[in-house]
Wavefront OBJ file of the C-alpha trace (Angstrom):
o trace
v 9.154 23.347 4.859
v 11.338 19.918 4.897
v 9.586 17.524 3.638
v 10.430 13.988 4.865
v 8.318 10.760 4.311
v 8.663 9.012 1.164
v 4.788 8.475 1.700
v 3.041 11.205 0.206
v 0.982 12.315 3.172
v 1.091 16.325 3.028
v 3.812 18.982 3.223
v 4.136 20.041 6.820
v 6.988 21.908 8.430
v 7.707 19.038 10.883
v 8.139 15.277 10.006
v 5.830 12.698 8.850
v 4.562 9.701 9.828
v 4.027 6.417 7.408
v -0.089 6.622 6.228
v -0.816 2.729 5.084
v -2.058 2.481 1.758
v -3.326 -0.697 0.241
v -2.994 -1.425 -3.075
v -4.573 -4.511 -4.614
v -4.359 -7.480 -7.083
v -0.972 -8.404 -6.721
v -1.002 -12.130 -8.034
v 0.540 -14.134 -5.416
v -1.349 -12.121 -2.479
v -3.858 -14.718 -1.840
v -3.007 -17.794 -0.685
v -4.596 -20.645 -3.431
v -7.180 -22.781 -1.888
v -7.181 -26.598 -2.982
v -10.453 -28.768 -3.053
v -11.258 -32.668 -2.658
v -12.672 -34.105 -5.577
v -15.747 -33.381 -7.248
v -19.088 -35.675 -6.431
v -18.889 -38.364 -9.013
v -22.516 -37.596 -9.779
v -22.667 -34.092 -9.347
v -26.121 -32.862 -8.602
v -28.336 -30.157 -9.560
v -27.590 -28.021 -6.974
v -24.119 -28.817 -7.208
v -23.793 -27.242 -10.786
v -25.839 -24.470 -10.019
v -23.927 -23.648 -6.891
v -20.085 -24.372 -9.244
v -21.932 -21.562 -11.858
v -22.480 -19.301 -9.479
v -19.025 -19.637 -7.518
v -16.681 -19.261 -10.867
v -18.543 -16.017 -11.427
v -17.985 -15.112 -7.967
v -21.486 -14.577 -7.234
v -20.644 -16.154 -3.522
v -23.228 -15.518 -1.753
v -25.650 -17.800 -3.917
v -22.871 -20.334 -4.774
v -23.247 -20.547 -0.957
v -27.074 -21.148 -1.089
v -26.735 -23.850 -3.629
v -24.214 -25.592 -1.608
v -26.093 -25.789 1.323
v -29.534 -27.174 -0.374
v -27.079 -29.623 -1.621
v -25.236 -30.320 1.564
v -28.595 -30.927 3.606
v -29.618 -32.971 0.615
v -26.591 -35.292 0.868
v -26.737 -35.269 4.569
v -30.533 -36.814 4.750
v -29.445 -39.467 1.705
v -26.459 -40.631 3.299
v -25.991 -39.495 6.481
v -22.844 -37.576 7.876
v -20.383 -40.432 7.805
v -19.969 -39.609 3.765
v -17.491 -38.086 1.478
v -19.811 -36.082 -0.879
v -21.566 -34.619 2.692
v -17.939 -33.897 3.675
v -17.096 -32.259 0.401
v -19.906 -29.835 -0.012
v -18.860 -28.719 3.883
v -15.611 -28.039 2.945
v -17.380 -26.461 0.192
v -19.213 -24.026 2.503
v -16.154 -23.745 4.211
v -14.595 -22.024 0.870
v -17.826 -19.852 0.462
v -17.701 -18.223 3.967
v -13.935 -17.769 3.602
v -14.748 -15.650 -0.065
v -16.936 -13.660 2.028
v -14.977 -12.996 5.043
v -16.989 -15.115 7.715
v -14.023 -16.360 8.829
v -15.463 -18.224 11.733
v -17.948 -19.731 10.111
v -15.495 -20.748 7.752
v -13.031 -22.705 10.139
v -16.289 -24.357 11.622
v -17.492 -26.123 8.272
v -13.759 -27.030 7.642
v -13.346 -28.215 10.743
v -16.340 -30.403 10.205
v -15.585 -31.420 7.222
v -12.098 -32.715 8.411
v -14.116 -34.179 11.871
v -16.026 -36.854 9.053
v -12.804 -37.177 6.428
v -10.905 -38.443 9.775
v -13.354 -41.358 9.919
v -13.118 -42.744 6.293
v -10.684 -44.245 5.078
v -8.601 -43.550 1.636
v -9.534 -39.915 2.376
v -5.600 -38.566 2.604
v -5.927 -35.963 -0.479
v -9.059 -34.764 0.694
v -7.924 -34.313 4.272
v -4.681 -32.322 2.662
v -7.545 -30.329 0.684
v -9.016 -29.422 3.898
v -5.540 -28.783 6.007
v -4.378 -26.272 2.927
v -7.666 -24.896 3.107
v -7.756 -24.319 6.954
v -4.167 -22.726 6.572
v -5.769 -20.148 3.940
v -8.514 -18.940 6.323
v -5.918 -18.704 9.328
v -3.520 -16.553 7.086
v -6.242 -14.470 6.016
v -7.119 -13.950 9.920
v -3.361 -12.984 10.519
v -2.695 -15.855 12.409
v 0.383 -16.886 10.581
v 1.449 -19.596 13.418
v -1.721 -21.129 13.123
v -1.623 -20.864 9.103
v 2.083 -22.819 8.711
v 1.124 -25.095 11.479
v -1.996 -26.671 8.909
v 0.279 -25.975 5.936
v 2.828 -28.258 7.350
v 0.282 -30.539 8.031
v -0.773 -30.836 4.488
v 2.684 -30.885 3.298
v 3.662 -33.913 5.383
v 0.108 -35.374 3.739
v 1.177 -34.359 0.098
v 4.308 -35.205 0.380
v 3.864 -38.902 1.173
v 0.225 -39.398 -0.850
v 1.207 -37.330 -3.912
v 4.947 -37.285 -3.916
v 7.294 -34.051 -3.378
v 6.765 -33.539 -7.251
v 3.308 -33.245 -7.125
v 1.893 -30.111 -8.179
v -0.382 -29.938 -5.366
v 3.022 -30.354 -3.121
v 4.264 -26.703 -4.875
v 0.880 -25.288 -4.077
v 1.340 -25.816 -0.387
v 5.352 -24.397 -0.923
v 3.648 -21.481 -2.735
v 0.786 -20.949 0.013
v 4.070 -21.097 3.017
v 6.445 -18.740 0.754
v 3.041 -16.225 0.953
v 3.075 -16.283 4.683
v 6.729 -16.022 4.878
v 6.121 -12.928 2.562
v 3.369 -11.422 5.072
v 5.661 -12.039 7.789
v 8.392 -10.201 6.181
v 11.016 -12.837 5.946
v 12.250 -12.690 2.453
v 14.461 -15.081 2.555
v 12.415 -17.984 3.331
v 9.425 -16.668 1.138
v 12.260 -16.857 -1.675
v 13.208 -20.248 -0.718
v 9.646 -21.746 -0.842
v 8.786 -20.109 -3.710
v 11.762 -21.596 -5.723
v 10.544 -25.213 -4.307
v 7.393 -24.257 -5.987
v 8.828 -22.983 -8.843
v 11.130 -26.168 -9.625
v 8.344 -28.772 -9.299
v 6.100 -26.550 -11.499
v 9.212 -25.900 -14.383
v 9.670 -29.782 -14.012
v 6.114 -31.177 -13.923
v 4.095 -28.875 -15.273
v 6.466 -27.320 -17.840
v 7.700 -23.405 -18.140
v 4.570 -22.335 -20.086
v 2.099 -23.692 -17.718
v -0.323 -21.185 -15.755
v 0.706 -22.312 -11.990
v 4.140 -21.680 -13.033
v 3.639 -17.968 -14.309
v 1.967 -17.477 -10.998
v 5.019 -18.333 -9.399
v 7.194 -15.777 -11.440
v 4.915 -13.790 -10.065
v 4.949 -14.356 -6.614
v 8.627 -14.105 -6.726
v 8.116 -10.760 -8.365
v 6.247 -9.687 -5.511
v 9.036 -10.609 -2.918
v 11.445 -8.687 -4.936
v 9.109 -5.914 -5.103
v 9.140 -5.831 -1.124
v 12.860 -6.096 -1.322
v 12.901 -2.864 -3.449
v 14.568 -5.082 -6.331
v 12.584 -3.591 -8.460
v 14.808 -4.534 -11.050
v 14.609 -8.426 -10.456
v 10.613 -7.652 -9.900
v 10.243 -6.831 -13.381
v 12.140 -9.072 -14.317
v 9.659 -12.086 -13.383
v 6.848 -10.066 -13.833
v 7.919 -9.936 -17.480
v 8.516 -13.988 -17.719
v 4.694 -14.110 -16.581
v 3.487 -11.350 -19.249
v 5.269 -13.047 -22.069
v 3.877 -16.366 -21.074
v 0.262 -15.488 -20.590
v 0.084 -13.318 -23.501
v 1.197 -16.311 -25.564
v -0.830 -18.756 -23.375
v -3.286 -17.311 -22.600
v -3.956 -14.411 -25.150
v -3.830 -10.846 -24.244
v -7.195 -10.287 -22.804
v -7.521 -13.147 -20.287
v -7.838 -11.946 -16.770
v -4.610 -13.674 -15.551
v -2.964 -11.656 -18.473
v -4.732 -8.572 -16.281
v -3.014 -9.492 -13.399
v 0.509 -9.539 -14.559
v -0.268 -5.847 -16.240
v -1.406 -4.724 -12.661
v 1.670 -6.213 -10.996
v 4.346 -4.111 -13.627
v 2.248 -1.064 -12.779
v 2.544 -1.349 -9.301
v 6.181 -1.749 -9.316
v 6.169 0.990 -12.086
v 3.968 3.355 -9.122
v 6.816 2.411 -6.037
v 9.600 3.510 -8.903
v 7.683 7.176 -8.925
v 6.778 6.387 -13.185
v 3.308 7.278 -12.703
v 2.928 7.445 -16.594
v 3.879 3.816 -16.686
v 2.297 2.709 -14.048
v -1.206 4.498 -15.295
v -0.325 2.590 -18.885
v -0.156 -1.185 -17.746
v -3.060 -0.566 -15.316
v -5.419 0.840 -17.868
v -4.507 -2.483 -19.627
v -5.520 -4.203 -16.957
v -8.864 -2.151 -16.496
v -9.651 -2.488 -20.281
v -9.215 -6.610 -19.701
v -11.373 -6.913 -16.844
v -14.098 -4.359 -17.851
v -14.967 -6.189 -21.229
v -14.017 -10.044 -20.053
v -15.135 -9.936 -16.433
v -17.459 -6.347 -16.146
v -17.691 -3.087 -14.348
v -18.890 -4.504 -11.124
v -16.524 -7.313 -10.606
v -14.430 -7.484 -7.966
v -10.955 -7.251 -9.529
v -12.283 -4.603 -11.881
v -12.851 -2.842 -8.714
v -9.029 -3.460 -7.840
v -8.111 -1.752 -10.745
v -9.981 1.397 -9.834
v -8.108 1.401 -6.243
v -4.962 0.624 -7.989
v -5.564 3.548 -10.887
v -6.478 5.752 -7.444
v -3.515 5.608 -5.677
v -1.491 6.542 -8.636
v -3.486 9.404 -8.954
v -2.950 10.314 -5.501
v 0.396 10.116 -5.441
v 0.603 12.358 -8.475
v -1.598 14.860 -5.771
v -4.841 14.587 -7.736
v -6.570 13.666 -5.007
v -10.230 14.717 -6.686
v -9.490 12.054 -9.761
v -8.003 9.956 -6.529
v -11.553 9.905 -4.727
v -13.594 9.493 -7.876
v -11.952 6.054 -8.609
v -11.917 4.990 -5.024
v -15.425 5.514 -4.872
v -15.946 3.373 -7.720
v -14.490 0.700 -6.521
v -16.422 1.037 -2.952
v -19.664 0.849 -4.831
v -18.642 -2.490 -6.211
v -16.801 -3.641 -3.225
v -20.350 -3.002 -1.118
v -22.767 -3.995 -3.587
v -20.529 -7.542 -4.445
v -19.153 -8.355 -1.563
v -21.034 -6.553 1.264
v -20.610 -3.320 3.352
v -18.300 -5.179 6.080
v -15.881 -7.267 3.616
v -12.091 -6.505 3.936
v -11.704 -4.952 0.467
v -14.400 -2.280 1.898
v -12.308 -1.803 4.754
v -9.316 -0.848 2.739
v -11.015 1.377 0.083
v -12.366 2.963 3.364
v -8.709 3.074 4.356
v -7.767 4.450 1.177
v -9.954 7.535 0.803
v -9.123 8.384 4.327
v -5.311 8.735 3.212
v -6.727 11.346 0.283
v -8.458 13.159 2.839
v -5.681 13.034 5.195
v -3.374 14.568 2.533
v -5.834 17.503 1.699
v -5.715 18.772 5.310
v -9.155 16.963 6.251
v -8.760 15.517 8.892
v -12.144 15.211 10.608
v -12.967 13.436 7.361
v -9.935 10.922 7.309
v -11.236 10.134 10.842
v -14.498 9.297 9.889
v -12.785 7.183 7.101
v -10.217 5.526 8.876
v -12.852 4.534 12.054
v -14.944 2.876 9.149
v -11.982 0.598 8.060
v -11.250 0.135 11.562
v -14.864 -0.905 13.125
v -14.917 -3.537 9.878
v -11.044 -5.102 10.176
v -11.912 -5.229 14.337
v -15.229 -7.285 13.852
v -14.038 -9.201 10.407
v -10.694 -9.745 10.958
v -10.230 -9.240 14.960
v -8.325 -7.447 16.853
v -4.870 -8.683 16.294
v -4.804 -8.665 12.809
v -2.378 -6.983 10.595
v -4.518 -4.815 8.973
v -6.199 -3.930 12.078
v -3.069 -2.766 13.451
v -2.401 -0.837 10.354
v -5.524 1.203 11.038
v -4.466 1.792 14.203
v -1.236 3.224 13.215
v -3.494 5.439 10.535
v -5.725 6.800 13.050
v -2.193 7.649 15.203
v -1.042 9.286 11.752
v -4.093 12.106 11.630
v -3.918 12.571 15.878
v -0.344 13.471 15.164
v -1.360 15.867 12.980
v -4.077 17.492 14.615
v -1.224 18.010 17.095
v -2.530 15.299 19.688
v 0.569 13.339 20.688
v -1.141 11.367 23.898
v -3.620 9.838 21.220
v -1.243 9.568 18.480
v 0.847 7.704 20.893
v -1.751 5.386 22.422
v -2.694 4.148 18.516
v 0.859 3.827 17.401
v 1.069 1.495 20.742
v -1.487 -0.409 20.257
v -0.482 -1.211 16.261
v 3.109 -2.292 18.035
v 1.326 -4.602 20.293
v -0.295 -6.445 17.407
v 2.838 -6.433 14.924
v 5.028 -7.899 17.743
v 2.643 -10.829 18.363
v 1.701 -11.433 15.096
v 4.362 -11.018 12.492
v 8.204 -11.455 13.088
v 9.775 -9.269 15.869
v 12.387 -7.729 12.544
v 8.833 -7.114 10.596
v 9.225 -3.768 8.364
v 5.359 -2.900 9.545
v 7.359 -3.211 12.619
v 10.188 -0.851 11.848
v 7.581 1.742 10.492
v 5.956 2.237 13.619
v 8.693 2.566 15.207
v 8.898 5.619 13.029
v 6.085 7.033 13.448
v 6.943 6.855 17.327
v 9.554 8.874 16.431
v 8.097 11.388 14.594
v 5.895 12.450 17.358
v 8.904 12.201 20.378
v 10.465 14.816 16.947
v 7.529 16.891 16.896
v 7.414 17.314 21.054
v 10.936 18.136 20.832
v 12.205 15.119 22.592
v 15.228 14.214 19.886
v 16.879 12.018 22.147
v 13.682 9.747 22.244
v 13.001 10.459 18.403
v 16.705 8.653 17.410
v 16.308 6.254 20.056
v 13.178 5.108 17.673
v 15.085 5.719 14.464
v 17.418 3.590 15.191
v 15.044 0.805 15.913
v 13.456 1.392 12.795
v 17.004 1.425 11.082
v 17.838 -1.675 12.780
v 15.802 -3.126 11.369
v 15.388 -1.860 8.266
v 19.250 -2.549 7.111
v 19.080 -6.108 8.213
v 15.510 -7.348 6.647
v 15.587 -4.618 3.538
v 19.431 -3.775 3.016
v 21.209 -0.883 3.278
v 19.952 0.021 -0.579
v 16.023 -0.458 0.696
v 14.255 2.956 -0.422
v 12.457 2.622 3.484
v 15.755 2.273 4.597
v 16.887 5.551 2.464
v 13.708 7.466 4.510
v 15.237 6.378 7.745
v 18.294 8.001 6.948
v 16.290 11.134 5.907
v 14.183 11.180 9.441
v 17.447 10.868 11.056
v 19.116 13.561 9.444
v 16.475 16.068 10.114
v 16.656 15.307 13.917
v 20.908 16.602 13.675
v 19.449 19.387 11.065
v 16.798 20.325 13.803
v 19.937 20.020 16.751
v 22.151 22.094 14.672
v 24.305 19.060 13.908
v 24.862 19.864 10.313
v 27.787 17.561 9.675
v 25.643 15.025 10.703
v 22.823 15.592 9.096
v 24.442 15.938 5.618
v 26.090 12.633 6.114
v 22.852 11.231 6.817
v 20.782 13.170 3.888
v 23.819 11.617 1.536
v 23.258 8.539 2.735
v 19.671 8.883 1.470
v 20.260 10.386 -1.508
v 22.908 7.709 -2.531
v 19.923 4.802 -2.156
v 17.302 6.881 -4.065
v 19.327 7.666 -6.926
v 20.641 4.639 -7.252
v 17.062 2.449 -6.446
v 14.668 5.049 -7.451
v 16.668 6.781 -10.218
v 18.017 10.460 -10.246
v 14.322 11.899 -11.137
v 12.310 10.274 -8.570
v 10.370 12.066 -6.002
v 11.879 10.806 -3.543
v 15.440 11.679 -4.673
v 13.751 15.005 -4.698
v 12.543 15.355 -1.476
v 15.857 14.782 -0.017
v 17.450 17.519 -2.608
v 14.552 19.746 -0.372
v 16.051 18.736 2.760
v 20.167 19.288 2.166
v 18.578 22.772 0.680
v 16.736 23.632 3.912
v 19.689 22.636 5.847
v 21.926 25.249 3.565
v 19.512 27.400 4.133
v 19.786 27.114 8.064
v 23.514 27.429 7.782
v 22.594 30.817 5.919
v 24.596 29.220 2.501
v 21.788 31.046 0.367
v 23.404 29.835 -2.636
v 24.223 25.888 -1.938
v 20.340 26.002 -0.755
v 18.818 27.753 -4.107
v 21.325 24.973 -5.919
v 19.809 22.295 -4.233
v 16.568 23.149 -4.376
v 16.325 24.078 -8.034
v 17.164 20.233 -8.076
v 14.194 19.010 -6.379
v 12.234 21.729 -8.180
v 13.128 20.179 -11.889
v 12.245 16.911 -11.139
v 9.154 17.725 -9.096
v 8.038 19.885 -11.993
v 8.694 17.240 -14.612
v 7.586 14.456 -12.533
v 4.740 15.508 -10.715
v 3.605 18.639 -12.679
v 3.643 22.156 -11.655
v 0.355 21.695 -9.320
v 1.304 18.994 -7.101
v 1.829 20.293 -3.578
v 5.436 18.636 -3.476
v 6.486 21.126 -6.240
v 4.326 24.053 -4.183
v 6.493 23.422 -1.238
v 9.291 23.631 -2.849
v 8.596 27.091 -4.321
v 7.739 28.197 -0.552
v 11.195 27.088 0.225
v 12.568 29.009 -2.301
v 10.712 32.213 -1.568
v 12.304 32.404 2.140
v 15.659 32.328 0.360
v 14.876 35.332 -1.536
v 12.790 36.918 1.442
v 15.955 36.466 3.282
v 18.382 37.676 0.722
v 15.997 41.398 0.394
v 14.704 40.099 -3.071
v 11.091 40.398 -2.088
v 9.854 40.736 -5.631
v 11.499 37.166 -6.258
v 9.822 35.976 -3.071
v 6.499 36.908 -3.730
v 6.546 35.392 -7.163
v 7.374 31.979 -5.581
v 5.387 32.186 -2.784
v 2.615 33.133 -5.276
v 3.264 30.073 -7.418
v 2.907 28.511 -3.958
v 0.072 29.190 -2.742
v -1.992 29.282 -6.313
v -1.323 25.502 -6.473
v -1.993 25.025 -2.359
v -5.119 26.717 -2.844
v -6.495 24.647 -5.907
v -5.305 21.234 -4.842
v -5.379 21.254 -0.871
v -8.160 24.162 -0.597
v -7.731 27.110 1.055
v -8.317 25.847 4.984
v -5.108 24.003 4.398
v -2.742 24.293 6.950
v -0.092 24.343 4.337
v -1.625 27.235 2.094
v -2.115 29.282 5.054
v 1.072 29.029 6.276
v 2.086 30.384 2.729
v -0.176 33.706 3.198
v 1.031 34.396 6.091
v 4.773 33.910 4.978
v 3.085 36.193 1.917
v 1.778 38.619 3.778
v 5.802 39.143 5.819
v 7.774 39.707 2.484
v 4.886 42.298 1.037
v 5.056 44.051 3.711
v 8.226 44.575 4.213
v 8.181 46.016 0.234
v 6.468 49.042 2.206
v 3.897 49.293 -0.311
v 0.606 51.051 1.165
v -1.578 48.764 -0.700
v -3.651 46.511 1.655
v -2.469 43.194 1.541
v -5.488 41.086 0.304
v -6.192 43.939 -2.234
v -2.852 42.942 -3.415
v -3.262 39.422 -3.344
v -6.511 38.955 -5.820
v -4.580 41.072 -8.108
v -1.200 38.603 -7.931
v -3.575 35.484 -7.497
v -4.753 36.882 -11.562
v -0.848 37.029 -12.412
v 0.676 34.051 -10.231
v 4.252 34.159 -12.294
v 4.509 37.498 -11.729
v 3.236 39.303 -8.630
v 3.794 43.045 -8.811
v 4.707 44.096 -5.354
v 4.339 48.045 -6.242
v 0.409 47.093 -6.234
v -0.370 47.978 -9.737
v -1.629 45.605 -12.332
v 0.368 44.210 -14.678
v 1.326 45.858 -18.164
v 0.876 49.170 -17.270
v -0.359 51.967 -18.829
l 1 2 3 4 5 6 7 8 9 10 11 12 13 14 15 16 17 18 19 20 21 22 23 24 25 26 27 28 29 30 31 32 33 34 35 36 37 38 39 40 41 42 43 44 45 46 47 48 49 50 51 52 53 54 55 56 57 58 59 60 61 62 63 64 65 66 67 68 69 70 71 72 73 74 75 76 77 78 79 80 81 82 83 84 85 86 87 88 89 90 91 92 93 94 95 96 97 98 99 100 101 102 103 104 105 106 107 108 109 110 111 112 113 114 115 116 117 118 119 120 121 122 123 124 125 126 127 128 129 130 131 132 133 134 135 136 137 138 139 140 141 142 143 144 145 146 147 148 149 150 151 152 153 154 155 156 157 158 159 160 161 162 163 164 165 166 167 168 169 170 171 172 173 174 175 176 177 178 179 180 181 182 183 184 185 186 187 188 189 190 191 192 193 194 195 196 197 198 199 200 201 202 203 204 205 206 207 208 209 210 211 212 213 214 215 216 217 218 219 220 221 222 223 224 225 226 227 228 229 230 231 232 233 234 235 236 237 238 239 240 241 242 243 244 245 246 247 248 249 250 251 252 253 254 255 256 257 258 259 260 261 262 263 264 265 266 267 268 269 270 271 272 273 274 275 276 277 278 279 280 281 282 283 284 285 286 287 288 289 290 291 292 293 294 295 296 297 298 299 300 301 302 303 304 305 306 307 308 309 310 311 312 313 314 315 316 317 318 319 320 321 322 323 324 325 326 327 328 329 330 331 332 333 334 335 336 337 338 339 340 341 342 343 344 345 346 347 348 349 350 351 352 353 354 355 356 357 358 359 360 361 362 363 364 365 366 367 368 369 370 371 372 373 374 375 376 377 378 379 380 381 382 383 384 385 386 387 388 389 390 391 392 393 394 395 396 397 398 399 400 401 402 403 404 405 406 407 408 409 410 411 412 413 414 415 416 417 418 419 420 421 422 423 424 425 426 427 428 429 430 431 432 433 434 435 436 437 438 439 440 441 442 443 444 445 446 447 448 449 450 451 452 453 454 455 456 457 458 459 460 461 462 463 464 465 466 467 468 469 470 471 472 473 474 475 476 477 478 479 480 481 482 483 484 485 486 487 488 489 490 491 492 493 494 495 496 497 498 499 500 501 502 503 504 505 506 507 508 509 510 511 512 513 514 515 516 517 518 519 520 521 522 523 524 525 526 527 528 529 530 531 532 533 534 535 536 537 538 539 540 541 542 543 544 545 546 547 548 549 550 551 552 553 554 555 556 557 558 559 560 561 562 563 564 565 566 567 568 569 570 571 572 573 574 575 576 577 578 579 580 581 582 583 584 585 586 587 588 589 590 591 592 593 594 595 596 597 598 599 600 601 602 603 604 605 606 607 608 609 610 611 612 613 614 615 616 617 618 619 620 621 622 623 624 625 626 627 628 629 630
């Protein structure tokens, strides 16, 4: 079995696809909303709707704001500024709960009456930055920099191009530079943001570890992850001494290290600095906050990619129950924790069960978010994932072009979401034997790839590693290993010599050695991936269980059947616990099994055999009889 996505989506014989999973929390994801000035003579429902809106209870802040909207609006009429503030106020409440519409209409509004009074500048810059939030969250990033600029121009001239609320509008462009995918300018408005908040606001100041951190994340999507922890440490140090080491902002940076900790394959570290962050928000902020319910995700996907996929679906479904019961059934965090469980249910072989997961996330992101969002698009390319599975390349196809449709309009036409589907494209022209098709999409992919990423990108790496297989699978073995180095050279060096990933691609020169019939170069190589997978991963992650497959059709091959049957054994024990024993993958090892033993000629039935190797799984005895003898 090669295995050949750096996602960890399963261990089939053929190629695989990129699954989207969403982690959450980074700090610097969210665009920062700005708001006019508070009513000089705040009313009771203005405090009582404040009260409920820092503790995120949104739904009631929302109430409050409207009793004191309509109260406002009856005093004074709509040609007011405390009328238009507690619209723009609604405006805020409908964006927290993903009424997006709604949202834009109150704003709108709000702006409509600001435009009438004069000496309202900073609250019409308020309302622009705010209008730009709710457009980036929609995926409409034209629409988001065109009211950015807006308040810029505003800020700049009002405020000054050292005004802190000036670097909040750089910050909220660099964000939708990020989610376009152009580093480089993300990079450049972040440092804007980052020089007025050094200068003004001073190195220790909260805004200004938020930029560290947003630069963090850029370099995180760069695969620097080097440079990523790098901020990400500036911020720690800061907000530990700041802030103290059980604020929630503190949280945030701990979540941040252990997601680049997770992409580096250092699932101990990355489990370390997120239980940190769980402890934080637990005790300060409780079990059924939001972000605590980010944590939970977070602490899931680690757990996934470790192949625990039954501790993986016990904290996903914590945080669903707080994502539903907080925010509502059809909020965008449900949507992804739908989108997450489907992935764990993708990689145990279920696939009628990521389905029902995946068309979950996809109903909500299509109403909430519309059809041309990003993360409606990436649920289309999911759903494409599991029909290429099941084998179904027409529908696989017709999902993977309709995420392309929506990543070409929306985001940059060199987007990496961009490049990936181009990859999955490939994978299925791969699996219906069409290589000429399957490179002409690699090389889109790797097009892009080198340019936006680098040639040192770990994505970039995987592209190199799809490619190869395609002159493995054409018997182009010069080729190929030029290609698999290439890979290897940007894993070990990126990722480190005992990543998974530098693994996988030990699997793949050792399948193509085995191909070649170099028995011994293959067993070499694949005693490589074995170590670390075993080390890294443990000795019941499937990774490691497809690795002692490989190994068994070297020794079936070489006569040493004995040998085989041990690491098939091995094999299929961990298949069989972890995946279940439907899975394609463990079946595929029984048969494979079932071959070698009998070719040992021994007139034991086979499945007699098998419950008494499945008791001894290091050592099988092929003569039939149980071990130790008389």
């Amino acid at each position: 079995m090669i295995i050949l996505h750096r996602f960890s989506t399963g261990n089939g014989g053929d190629q695989e696809a990129t699954i989207v999973n969403n982690y959450f929390g980074v700090d610097g994801g969210q665009a920062r909303l700005l708001l006019p000035p508070d009513p000089k003579e705040p009313s009771f429902e203005y405090n009582a709707a404040k009260n409920f809106y820092d503790q995120r209870e949104y739904a009631k802040a929302r109430e409050y704001f409207q009793l004191a909207y309509d109260k406002q609006r009856k005093l004074k009429g709509v040609k007011d500024k405390n009328t238009a503030y507690y619209l723009a106020r609604l405006g805020v409440m409908d964006y927290e709960m993903a009424r997006y519409g709604e949202a834009i209409n109150e704003m709108n509004h709000a702006k409509a009456i600001y435009d009438m009074l004069p000496g309202s500048e900073t609250d019409l810059s308020a309302v622009y930055n705010n209008l730009g939030v709710v457009f980036g969250a929609q995926g409409d990033y034209a629409k988001a920099l065109e009211f950015y600029q807006k308040d810029l121009a505003i800020s700049e001239k009002v405020l000054g191009k050292e005004h802190p609320s000036t670097a909040t509008t750089y910050n909220n462009i660099a964000l939708v530079y990020e989610a376009q995918g152009d580093y480089t300018k993300a990079l450049e408005f972040n440092s804007k943001a980052l020089s007025i908040r050094e200068k003004v606001l001073g190195t220790e100041h909260p805004d200004t570890t938020t930029t560290y951190n947003n630069i963090a994340l850029v370099y995180k999507n760069q695969g620097d992850y080097a440079k990523a922890l790098e901020f990400n440490s500036k911020a720690l140090s800061i907000r530990e001494k700041v802030l103290g080491t059980e604020h929630p902002d503190t949280a945030t940076t701990y979540n941040n290290i252990a997601l680049v900790y997770n992409d580096q394959g250092d699932y101990a570290k990355s489990l370390e600095f997120n239980s940190k962050a769980l402890a934080i928000r637990e005790k300060v902020l409780g079990t059924e906050h939001p972000d605590t319910a980010m944590t939970y995700n977070n602490i899931a996907g680690v757990y996934e990619d470790q192949g625990d996929y039954d501790r993986a679906l016990e904290f996903y479904n914590k945080a669903l129950a707080i994502s539903e019961k907080v925010l509502g059934k059809e909020h965008p965090n449900a949507a992804t924790t739908y989108n997450n469980i489907a992935v764990v249910y993708y990689a145990q072989g279920d696939y009628a069960k990521a389905l029902e997961f995946h068309e979950k996330a996809l109903a909500i992101r299509e109403k909430v978010l519309g059809t041309e969002h990003p993360d409606t698009a990436r649920s289309y390319s999911n759903t494409g994932e599991v029909y290429r599975a099941l084998g179904d390349y027409t529908k696989a196809l017709e999902f993977y072009d309709k995420a392309l449709a929506v990543f070409e309009k929306v985001l940059s036409k060199e987007h990496p979401d961009i490049a990936t589907t181009y990859n999955n494209i490939a994978v299925v022209y791969y699996a219906q034997g069409d290589y000429a098709k399957a490179l002409e999409f690699y090389n889109k992919a790797l097009v892009i790839r080198e340019k936006v990423l680098g040639k040192e990108h770990p994505d970039t790496a995987t592209t190199y590693n799809n490619m190869a297989l395609v002159y493995h699978t054409q018997g182009n073995y010069a080729k190929a290993l030029e290609f698999y180095n290439k890979a290897l050279a940007t894993y070990e060096k990126v990722l480190g010599k005992e990543h998974p990933d530098t693994a996988r691609t030990y699997n793949n020169i050792g399948e193509m050695y085995r191909a070649q019939g170099d028995y011994a170069k293959a067993l070499e190589f694949y005693d490589k991936a074995l170590a670390i997978y075993e080390k890294v991963l443990g000795q019941e992650h499937p990774l490691t269980a497809t690795t002692y497959n490989n190994m068994a059709l070297v020794y079936h091959t070489q006569g040493n059947y004995a040998k085989a049957l041990e690491f098939y054994n091995k094999a299929l024990a961990t298949y069989e616990k972890v995946l279940g024993k439907e899975h394609p993958n463990t079946q595929t090892v029984k048969g494979n099994m079932k071959d070698t033993y009998e070719k040992t000629g021994n007139p034991q039935p086979f499945d007699e055999w098998l419950r008494q190797a499945l008791s001894a799984p290091d050592h099988p005895d092929p003569s039939g009889h149980p071990k130790g003898g008389e």
